[in-house]
Structure formats: structure tokens, C-alpha cells
KOLMI-148219 format. One record per residue (C-alpha): residue number from 1; z, y, x. Coordinates in nm, 3 decimals. Last residue first. Layout:
BEGIN
TORGU  nudren        Z        Y        X
TORGU     NUM        Z        Y        X
...
% end
This chain:
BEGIN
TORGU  nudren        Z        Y        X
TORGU     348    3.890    1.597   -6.825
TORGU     347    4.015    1.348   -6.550
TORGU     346    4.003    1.373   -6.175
TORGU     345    3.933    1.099   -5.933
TORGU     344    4.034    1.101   -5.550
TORGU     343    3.915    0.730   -5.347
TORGU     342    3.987    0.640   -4.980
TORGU     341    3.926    0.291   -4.877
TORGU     340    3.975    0.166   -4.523
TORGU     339    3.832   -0.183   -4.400
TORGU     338    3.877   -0.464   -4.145
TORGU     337    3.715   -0.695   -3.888
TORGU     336    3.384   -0.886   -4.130
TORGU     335    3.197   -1.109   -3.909
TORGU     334    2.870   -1.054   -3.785
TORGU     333    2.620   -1.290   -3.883
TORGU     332    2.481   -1.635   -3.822
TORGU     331    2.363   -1.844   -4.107
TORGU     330    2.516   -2.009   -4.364
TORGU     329    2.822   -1.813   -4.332
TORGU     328    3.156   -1.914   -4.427
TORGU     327    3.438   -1.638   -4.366
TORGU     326    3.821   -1.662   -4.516
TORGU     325    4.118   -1.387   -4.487
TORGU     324    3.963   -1.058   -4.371
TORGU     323    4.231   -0.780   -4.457
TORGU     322    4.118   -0.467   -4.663
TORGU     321    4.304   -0.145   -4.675
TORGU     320    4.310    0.104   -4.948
TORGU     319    4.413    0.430   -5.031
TORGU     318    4.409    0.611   -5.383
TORGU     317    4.429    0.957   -5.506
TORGU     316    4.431    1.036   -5.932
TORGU     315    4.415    1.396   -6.060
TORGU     314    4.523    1.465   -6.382
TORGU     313    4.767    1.724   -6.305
TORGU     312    4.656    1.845   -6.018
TORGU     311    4.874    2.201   -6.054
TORGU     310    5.223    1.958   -6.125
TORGU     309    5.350    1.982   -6.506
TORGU     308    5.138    1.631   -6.573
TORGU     307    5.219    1.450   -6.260
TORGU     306    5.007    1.374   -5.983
TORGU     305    4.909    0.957   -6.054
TORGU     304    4.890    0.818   -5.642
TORGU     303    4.801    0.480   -5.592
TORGU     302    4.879    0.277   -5.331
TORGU     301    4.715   -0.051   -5.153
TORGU     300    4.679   -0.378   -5.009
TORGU     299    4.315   -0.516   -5.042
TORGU     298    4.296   -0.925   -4.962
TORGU     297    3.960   -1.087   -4.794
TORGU     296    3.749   -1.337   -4.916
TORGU     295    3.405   -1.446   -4.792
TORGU     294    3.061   -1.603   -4.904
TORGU     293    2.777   -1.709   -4.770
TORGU     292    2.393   -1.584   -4.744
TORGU     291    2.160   -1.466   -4.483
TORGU     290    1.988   -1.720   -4.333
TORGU     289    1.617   -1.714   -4.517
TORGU     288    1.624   -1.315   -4.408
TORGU     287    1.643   -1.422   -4.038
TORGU     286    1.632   -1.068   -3.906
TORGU     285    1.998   -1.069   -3.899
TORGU     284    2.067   -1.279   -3.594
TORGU     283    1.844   -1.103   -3.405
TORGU     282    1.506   -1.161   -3.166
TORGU     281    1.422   -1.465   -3.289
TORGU     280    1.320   -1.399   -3.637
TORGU     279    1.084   -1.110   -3.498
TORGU     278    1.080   -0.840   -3.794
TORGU     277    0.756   -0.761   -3.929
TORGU     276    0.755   -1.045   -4.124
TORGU     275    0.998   -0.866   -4.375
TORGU     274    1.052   -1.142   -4.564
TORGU     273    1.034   -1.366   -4.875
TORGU     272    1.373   -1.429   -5.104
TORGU     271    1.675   -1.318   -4.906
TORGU     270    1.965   -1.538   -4.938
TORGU     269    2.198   -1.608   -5.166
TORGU     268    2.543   -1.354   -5.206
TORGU     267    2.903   -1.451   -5.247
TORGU     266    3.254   -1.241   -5.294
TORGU     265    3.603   -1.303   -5.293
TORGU     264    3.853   -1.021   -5.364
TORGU     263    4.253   -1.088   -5.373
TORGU     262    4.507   -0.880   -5.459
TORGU     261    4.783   -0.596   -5.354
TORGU     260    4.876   -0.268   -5.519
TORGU     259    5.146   -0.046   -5.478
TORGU     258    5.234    0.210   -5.748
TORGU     257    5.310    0.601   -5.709
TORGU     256    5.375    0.855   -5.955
TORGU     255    5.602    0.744   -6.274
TORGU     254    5.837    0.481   -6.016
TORGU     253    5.723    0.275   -5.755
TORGU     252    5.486    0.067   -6.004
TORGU     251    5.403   -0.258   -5.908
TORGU     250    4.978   -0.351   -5.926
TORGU     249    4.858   -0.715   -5.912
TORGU     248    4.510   -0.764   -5.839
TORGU     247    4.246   -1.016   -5.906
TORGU     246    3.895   -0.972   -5.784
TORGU     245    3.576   -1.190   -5.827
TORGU     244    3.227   -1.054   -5.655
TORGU     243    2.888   -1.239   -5.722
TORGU     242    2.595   -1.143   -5.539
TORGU     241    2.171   -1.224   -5.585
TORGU     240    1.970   -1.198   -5.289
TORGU     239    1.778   -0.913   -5.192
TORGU     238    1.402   -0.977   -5.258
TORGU     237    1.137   -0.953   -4.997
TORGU     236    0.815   -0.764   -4.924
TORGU     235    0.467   -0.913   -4.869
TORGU     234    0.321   -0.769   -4.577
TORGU     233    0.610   -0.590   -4.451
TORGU     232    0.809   -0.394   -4.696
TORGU     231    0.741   -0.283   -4.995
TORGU     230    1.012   -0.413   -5.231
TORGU     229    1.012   -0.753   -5.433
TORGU     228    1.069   -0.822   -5.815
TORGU     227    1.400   -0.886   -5.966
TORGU     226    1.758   -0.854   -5.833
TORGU     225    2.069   -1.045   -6.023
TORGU     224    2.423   -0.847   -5.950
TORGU     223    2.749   -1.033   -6.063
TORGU     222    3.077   -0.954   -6.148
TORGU     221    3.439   -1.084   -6.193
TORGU     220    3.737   -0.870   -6.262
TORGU     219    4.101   -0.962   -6.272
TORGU     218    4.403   -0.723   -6.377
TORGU     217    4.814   -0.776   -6.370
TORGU     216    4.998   -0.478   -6.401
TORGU     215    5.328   -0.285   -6.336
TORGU     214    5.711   -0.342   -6.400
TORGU     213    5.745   -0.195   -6.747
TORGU     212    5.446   -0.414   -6.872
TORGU     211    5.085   -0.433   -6.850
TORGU     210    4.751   -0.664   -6.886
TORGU     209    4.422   -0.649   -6.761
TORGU     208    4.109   -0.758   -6.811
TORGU     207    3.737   -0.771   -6.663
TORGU     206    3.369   -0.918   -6.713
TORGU     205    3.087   -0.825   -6.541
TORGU     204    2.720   -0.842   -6.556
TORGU     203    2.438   -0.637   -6.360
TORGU     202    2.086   -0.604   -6.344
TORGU     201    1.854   -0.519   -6.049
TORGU     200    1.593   -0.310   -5.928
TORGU     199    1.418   -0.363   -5.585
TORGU     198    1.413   -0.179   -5.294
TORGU     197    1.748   -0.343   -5.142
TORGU     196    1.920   -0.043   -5.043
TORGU     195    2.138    0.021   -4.738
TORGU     194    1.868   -0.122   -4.452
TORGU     193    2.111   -0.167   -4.127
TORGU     192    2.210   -0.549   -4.233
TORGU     191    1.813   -0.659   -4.296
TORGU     190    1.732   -0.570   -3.906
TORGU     189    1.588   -0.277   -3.819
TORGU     188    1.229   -0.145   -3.784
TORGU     187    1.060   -0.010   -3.508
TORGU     186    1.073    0.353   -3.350
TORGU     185    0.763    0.440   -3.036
TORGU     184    0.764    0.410   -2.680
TORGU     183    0.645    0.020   -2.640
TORGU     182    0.864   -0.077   -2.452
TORGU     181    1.199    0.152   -2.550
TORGU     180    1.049    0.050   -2.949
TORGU     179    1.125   -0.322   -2.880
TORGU     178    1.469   -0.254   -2.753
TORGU     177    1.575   -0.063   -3.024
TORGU     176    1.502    0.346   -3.111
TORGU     175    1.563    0.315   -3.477
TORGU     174    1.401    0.286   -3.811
TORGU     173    1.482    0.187   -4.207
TORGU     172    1.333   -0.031   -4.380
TORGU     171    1.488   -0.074   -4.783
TORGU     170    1.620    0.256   -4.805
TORGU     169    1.786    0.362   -5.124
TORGU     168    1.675    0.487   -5.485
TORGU     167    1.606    0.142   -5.587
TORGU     166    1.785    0.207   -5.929
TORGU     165    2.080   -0.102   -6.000
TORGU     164    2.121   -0.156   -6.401
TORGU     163    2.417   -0.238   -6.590
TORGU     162    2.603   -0.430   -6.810
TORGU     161    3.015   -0.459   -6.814
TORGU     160    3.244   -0.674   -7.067
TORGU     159    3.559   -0.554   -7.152
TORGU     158    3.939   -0.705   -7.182
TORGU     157    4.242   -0.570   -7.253
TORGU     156    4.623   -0.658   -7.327
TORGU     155    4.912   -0.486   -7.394
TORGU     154    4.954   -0.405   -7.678
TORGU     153    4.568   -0.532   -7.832
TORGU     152    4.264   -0.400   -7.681
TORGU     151    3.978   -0.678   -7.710
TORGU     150    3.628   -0.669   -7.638
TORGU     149    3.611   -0.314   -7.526
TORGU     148    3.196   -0.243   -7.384
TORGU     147    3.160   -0.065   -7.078
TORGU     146    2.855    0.066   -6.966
TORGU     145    2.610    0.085   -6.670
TORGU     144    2.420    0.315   -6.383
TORGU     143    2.400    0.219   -6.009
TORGU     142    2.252    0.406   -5.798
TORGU     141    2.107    0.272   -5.440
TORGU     140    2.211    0.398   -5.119
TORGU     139    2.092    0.732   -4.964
TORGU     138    2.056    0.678   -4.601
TORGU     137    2.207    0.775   -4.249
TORGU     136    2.095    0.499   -3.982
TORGU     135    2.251    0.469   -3.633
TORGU     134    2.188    0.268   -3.344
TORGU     133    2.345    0.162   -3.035
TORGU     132    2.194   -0.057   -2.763
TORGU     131    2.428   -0.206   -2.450
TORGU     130    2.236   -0.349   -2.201
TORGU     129    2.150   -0.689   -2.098
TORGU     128    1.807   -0.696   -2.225
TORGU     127    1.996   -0.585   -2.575
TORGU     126    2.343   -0.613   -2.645
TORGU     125    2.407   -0.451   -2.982
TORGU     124    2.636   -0.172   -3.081
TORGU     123    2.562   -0.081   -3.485
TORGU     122    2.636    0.231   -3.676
TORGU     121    2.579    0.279   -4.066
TORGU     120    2.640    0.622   -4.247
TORGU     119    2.539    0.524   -4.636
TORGU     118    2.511    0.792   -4.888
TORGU     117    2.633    0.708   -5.250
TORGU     116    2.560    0.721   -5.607
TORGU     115    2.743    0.572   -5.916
TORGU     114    2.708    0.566   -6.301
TORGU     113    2.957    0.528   -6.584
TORGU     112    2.887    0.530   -6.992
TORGU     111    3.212    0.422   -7.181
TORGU     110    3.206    0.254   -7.533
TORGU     109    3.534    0.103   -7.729
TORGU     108    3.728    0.449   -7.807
TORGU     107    3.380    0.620   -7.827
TORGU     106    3.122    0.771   -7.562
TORGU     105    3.408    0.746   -7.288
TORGU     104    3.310    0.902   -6.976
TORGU     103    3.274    0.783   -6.634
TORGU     102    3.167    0.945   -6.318
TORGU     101    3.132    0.813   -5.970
TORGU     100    3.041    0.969   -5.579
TORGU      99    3.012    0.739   -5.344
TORGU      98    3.001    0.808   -4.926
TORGU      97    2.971    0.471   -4.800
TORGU      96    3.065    0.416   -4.373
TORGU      95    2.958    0.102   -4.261
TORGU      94    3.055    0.053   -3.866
TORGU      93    2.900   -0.260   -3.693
TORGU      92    3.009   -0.397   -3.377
TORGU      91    2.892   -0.673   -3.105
TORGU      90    2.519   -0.751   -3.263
TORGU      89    2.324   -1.029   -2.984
TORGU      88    2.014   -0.959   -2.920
TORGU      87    1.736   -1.199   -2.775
TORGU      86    1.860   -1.488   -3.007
TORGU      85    2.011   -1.846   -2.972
TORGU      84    2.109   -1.804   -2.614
TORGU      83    2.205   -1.451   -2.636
TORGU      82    2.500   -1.595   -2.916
TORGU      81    2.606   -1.877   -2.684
TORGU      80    2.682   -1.654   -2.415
TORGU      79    2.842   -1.383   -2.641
TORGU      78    3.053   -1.631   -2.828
TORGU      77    3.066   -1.736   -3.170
TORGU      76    3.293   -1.709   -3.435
TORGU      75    3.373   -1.991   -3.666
TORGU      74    3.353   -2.023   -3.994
TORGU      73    3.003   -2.101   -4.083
TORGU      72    2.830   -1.907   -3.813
TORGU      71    3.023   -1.557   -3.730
TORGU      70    2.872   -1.309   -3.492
TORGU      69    3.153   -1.019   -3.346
TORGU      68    3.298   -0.739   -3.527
TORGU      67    3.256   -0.581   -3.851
TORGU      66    3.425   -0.278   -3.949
TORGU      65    3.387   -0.139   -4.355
TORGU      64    3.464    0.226   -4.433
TORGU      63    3.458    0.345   -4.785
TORGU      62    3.506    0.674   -4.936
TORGU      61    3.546    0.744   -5.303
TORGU      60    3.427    1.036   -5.501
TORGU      59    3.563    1.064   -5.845
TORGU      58    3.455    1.184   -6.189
TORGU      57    3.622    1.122   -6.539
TORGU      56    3.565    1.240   -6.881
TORGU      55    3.773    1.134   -7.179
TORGU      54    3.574    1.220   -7.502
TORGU      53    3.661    0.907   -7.666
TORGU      52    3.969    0.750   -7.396
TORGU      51    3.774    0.556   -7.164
TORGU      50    3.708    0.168   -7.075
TORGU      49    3.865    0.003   -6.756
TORGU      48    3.788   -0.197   -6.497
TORGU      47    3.468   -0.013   -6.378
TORGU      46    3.449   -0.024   -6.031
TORGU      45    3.669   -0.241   -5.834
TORGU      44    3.683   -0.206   -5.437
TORGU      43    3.949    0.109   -5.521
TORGU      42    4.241   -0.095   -5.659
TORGU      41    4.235   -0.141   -6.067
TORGU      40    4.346    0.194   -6.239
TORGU      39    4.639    0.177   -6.491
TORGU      38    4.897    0.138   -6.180
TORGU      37    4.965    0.503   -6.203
TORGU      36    5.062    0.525   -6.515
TORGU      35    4.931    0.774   -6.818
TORGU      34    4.656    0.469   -6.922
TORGU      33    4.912    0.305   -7.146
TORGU      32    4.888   -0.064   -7.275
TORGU      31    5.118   -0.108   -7.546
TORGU      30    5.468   -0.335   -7.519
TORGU      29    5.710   -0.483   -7.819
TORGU      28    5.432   -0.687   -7.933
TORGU      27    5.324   -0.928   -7.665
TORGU      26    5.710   -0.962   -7.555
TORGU      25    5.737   -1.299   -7.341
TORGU      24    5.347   -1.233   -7.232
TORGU      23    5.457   -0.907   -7.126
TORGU      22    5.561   -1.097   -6.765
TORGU      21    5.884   -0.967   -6.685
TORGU      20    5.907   -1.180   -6.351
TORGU      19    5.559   -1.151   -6.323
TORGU      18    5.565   -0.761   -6.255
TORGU      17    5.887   -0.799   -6.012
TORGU      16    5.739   -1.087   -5.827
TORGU      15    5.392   -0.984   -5.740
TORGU      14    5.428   -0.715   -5.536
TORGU      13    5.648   -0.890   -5.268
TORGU      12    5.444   -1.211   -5.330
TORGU      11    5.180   -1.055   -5.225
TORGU      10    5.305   -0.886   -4.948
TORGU       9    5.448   -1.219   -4.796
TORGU       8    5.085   -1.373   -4.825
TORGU       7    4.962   -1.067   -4.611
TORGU       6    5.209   -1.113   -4.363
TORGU       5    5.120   -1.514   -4.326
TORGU       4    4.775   -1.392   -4.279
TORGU       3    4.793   -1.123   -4.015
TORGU       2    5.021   -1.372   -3.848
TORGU       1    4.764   -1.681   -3.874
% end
């Protein structure tokens, strides 16, 4: 209730200034300018914004995400009761996402942007009364897609975003677990420590912004649609589909620095089929049926913009934290703790 109450005060803090002198009272007098440092949307949003023609744009972003404890509904459970319902019970999860981006602006209104990362995921489980950890470094899946400017008018604008997901990421991965220590050899992990889904997908977004003297108001919604099923098991399964809104309100400091604060829900179904090597009673994220819910959480942030007589001119840094805020899960699963965002971009 504290962490919340803080978070609300925040903001509000941000907010107020940038609504206060809203640039819906002067639509004409104000143009949208991408030489500020609260022209980029906070680091859990990718492509917000459309290019300059010939602007070209790379970045490599870091993202740690810290789970903690299993969450059914919205309520956490206990240990006891969690080793009652399964064999293992998850304590901690670390996901660590090394992503490197590039965007660059075919035309004032087009801009072609991909994304790759490599996933570092740890996990402490109780197993047979002992403590288990495991460890899987992956590639992730790409992502490749373009923006398309529907309207860019003072200082509003708004684009649409399309794009496809490449399966270039592991959708089994393997680990010494309890299982494998009687039997002598690696078995597979459950669905939360596999960082691709093994199956192509589409994506469709939709996002805006607005500016004036103060800072910015932006919201982005988007939503990822998988087809076919991967290779593992017997049959193979299909990730469920996701939906991720974010609205963010951006105050600038001064000419270099802005703070950033928002809100970002997000949703995702179940899996479709299974993995039926994995025993359904053994952990709470081997039930693939189980796996959906949605949570939302608030990023508070700052954004550096180096300035143009300064060596990095046109470099960009960005941190982020994320705050938990609401958790229903129709199935047991760990609960998200907190997260740290790191992000450097440089322009061309």
C-alpha cells in the first residue's frame, strides 16, 4: 500500500506541469520536435515513434525482470500450500534480456525497425526439500516491423505498427532438475525458462503522442497473435496471444534530462496444446492450459538527450524502474517483484 501510494504521488508529480499547459489550448502555436529529451516513449515501449527520412538509429537496451514467490489470482501463496499442490515449488526468477534495436526512416511517414536479444534466465526452486537452481542462456526471438504516420500535425502524432516475430529462440530448453539428479541425465524446463515461443507471429500496434513546452503525453497499445505450433513434445504447443497498453507522461528537466512516469498493463491466453513431456504436477508452470492473466505495473524513469556541441551528441541513455501494482493469474505463477531498464541509442 506504501509502494503504491508513492507511486500515485509520482504521477501526479510528473503529470501536473505537462497537463497544466496541455497543447490542446494552443494546437497551432506548438510543433512536435524530436531534438528533446522527452521525444522517446520510456524504455518498455518499442516503436513509438516514426523517423526523420534517412534518420538512422540503433540502440541496445538491457532489461532485468525479478519475480518472487507463486501468485494464484491475486493473492500469493505460501510455501506449504504451494508443495502441496505441486512437487516443486519456484521461489525466485531472474530474467535478464540483452536487445539490441535499429530503426531507420525509409521516408518522412515509413520507418523499418527490427530487434534481437539474448536471454540470461535464473530460477531457485524447492525441490525434494532442497533448494534447485537453474540457469538457461538463449537467443530470443527477432522481431522485425514498420511504422506507418497516420497523422503528424503540430503537435500531435499517431502511427500504426505491423510486424512479424522469427522463431529464432529456444522453445525447450534443458537443465540439471530434480528429475534429471534420478535419472542422471538433463530434462526439460518448465514453459517460463523457454525464451522463444517456436512459432511465428504477427504483430499490431497503435501509438500517439502529443507535446508542449512542459513535456509529453504518449499511449501505445499492441498485440502479438502466434500461428502454428513448435516442435516440442509429441505434438508441440502454441504461445498464447499478448496484448500490452502503455501510457506515459514525460516532464522535461530542462534541454537534457526529462522524467518519465506511466502505466503498462499487459495480458496473454494460455498455451494452446502441450509439451506432454513435462509432468503437470510436478510445477506450477508446466501446466501450459494455466498460464494466462494479466498484470499492471508503473515505469518511473529519466532520459538523458547529450547535447549537440557535447562529443555524444546524438546519443540518447535511459533508466527505468518498474513497480508491480495489480496481479490476476488464472493459474498459479510466480509473481512479478521489480524491474531495471537500461537503454543507450545513437542517431545517424
Amino acid at each position: 500500500m506504501v509502494r503504491r501510494s508513492l507511486i500515485a504521488v509520482a504521477l501526479v508529480a510528473v503529470a501536473a506541469p505537462v497537463a497544466a499547459q496541455s497543447p490542446m489550448q494552443e494546437p497551432v502555436e506548438w510543433t512536435w520536435s524530436a531534438d528533446r529529451p522527452d521525444s522517446e516513449a520510456p524504455l518498455g515501449v518499442f516503436g513509438a515513434r516514426t523517423m526523420e527520412a534517412g534518420e538512422f538509429r540503433i540502440g541496445y537496451r538491457y532489461y532485468q525482470t525479478n519475480w518472487r514467490g507463486v501468485w494464484f489470482e491475486r493473492d500469493s501463496l505460501d510455501l506449504a500450500t504451494t508443495l502441496q499442490l505441486y512437487d516443486d515449488a519456484p521461489l525466485t526468477r531472474s530474467d535478464v534480456r540483452h536487445q539490441a534495436s535499429f530503426a531507420y526512416g525509409a521516408s518522412d511517414a515509413l520507418t523499418i525497425m527490427a530487434r534481437a536479444e539474448f536471454a540470461v534466465i535464473e530460477r531457485e526452486t524447492i525441490a525434494n526439500g532442497s533448494l534447485l537452481r537453474t540457469s538457461v542462456q538463449e537467443l530470443g526471438d527477432i522481431e522485425v516491423g514498420a511504422l506507418y504516420s497516420l497523422y503528424n500535425q503540430g503537435a500531435y502524432r499517431m502511427q500504426a505498427q505491423v510486424g512479424a516475430i522469427v522463431p529464432t529462440g529456444a522453445s525447450t530448453t534443458y537443465a540439471d532438475t530434480t528429475m534429471a539428479q534420478l535419472g542422471g541425465v538433463t530434462t526439460e524446463l518448465p514453459y517460463d525458462m523457454r525464451p522463444g515461443g517456436g512459432v511465428f507471429g504477427a504483430i499490431l500496434g497503435l501509438s500517439g503522442s502529443t507535446q508542449n513546452e512542459s513535456g509529453s503525453i504518449g499511449a501505445q497499445f499492441r498485440m502479438r497473435t502466434n500461428f502454428g505450433s513448435n516442435g516440442a513434445g509429441t505434438d508441440g504447443f502454441t504461445p498464447g496471444d499478448e496484448y500490452e497498453a502503455t501510457g506515459w507522461v514525460s516532464y522535461n528537466m530542462n534541454s537534457v534530462v526529462s522524467v518519465a512516469t506511466g502505466v503498462r498493463w499487459q495480458s496473454w491466453g494460455p498455451i494452446e496444446g502441450e509439451d506432454d513431456r513435462l509432468n503437470a504436477s510436478g510445477d506450477p508452470h508446466n501446466l501450459a492450459g494455466l498460464l494466462s492473466g494479466q498484470r499492471a505495473m508503473m515505469p518511473v524513469g529519466i532520459n538523458f538527450l547529450f547535447p549537440e556541441d557535447s562529443n555524444f551528441a546524438g546519443h540518447r541513455l535511459s533508466l527505468e524502474a518498474v513497480y508491480s501494482l495489480h496481479t490476476d493469474y488464472e493459474g498459479p505463477q510466480l509473481g512479478l517483484d521489480w524491474g531495471l531498464n537500461v537503454g543507450w541509442s545513437m542517431g545517424m
